[in-house]
N, C-alpha and C positions, 0 to 999 in steps of 0.2 A: 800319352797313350790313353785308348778309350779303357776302361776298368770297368767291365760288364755291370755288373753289380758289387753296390757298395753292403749287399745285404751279410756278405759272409764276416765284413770286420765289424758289423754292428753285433752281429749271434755271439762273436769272439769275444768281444769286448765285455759283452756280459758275463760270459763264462770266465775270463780271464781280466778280471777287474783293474790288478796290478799289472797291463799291458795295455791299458783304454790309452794314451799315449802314445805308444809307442807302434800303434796298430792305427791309429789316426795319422801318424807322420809319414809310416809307411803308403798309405791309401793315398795320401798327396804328393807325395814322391812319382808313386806310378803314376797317378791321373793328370798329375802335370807335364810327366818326363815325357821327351822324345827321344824313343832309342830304337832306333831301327835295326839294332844285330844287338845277340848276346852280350857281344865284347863291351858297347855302347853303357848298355844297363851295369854292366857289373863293374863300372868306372864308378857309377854314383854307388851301387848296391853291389861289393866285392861279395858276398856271400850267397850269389846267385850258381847254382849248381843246379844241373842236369839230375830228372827223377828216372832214372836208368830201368825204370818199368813200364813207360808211358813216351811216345815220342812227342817231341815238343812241349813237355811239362816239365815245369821247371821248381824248385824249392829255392825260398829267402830266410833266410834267419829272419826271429822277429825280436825286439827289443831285448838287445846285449846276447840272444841265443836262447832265449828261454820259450818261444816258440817258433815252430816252420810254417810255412804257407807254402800248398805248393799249386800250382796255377801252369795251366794251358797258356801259353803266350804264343801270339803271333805277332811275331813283327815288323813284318812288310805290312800286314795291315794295320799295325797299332792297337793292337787289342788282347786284353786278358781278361780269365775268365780262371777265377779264384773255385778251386776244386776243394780244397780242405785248408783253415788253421787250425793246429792242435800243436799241445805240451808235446814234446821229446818222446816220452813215454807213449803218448796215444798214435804220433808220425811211425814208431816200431811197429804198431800195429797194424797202421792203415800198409806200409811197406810189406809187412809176413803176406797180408790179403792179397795184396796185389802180387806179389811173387808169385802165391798160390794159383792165381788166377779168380777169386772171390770177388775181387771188385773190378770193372769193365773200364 
């Protein structure tokens, strides 16, 4: 899959130092995978769930669960496009917003 930009697991990674691994392993998971359907993806990445406020945005746990990613994917065309990683605590937040209708 094309992985839009590798800019958001660089920002992460600084912010989230004890995850620089496991946010690098992730980033080549995707950009190497070919998964043309959800089902595909969530054979390699089982903790692929649906962002129930956004159609076609999807959330991964990130290293053992300690952060989410949650990312626009298309996959007829192979491509994503990395929307937010945050801690547990910060994904509650961007979730209330977007419930609210705060964030587009």
């Amino acid at each position: 899959m094309h992985v839009i930009s590798k800019r958001p697991f660089k920002e992460a990674s600084k912010r989230y130092p004890n995850q620089k691994q496991a946010l690098n392993d992730l980033y080549q998971i995707l950009n190497k995978g070919a998964f043309s359907t959800p089902d595909q993806m969530r054979k390699t990445l089982p903790s692929l769930d649906n962002f129930k406020y956004k159609d076609k945005w999807w959330i991964l746990d990130v290293g053992g669960n300690n952060l989410r990613l949650i990312a626009f994917i298309q996959f007829v065309q192979s491509r994503i496009y990395v929307k937010h990683i945050a801690s547990h605590a910060e994904y509650d937040k961007i979730c209330k917003r977007y419930a609210q209708g705060g964030l587009k």
